[in-house]
N, C-alpha and C positions, 0 to 999 in steps of 0.2 A: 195608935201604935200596935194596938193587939192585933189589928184587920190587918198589917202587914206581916205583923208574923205569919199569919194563919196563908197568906197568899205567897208567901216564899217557900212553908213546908211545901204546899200542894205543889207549885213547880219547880219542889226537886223531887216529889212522888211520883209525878208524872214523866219527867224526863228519866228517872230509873226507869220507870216499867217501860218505857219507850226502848230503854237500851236494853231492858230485859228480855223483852220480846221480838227484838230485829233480829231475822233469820240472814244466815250466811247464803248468799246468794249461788256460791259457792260448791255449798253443803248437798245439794240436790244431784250436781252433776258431779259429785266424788263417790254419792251412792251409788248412780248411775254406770258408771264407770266399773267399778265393783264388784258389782253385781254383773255387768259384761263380762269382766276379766273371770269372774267365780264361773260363769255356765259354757264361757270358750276352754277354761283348763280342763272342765267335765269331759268334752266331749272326747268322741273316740278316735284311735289315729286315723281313722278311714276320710272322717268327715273334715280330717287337720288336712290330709294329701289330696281329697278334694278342692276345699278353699283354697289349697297354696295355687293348683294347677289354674282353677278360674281368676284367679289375681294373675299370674305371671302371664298367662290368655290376655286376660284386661290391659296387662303394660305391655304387651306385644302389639296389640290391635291399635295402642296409643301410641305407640314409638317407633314403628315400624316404619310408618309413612313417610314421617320426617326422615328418620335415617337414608334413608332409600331416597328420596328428595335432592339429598344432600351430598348423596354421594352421584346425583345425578347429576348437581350442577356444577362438583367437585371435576366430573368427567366433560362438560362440557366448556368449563373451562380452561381444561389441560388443551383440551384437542384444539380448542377456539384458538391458542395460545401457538401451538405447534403450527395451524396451518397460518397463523401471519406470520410468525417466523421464514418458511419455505415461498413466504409471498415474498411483498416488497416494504416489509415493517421495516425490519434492518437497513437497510436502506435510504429511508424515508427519514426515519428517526435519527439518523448519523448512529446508530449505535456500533461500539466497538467491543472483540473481545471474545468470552464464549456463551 
């Protein structure tokens, strides 16, 4: 009876310290983070209008294509559109109207 006492203390000794010493996985990247945000408010406005310009560069070099794309298929499908109209779409299709 005595040898199970002694084998219950030790694992609940052991599962404390287990939950004593689990680190938040967490806790690394809030430093991190932190400690980012502490040395970007440091700096100066020069190197703030820098970084904005090289970002907003970065989402132009990104966005631009596609836009531009888009508005290219936007256009070929107007016109695709207009010249079966002046064909024989209407026509063809019995369509009525305007």
């Amino acid at each position: 009876m005595e040898d199970l006492k002694h084998n219950s203390a030790s694992s609940e000794h052991v599962e404390s310290y287990e939950l004593s010493n689990s680190k938040n996985p967490n806790q690394d990247q809030d430093a991190d983070l932190q400690a980012y945000a502490t040395d970007f408010a440091q700096r100066d406005p020069e190197w703030h209008s820098y970084k904005t310009k090289h970002l907003l560069k970065k989402i132009d070099l990104h966005l631009l294509p596609w836009i531009v794309l888009m508005y290219l298929t936007n256009f070929l499908d107007r016109t695709a559109l207009a010249q079966a109209r002046l064909g024989t779409l209407v026509q063809d299709l019995g369509l009525k109207g305007t």
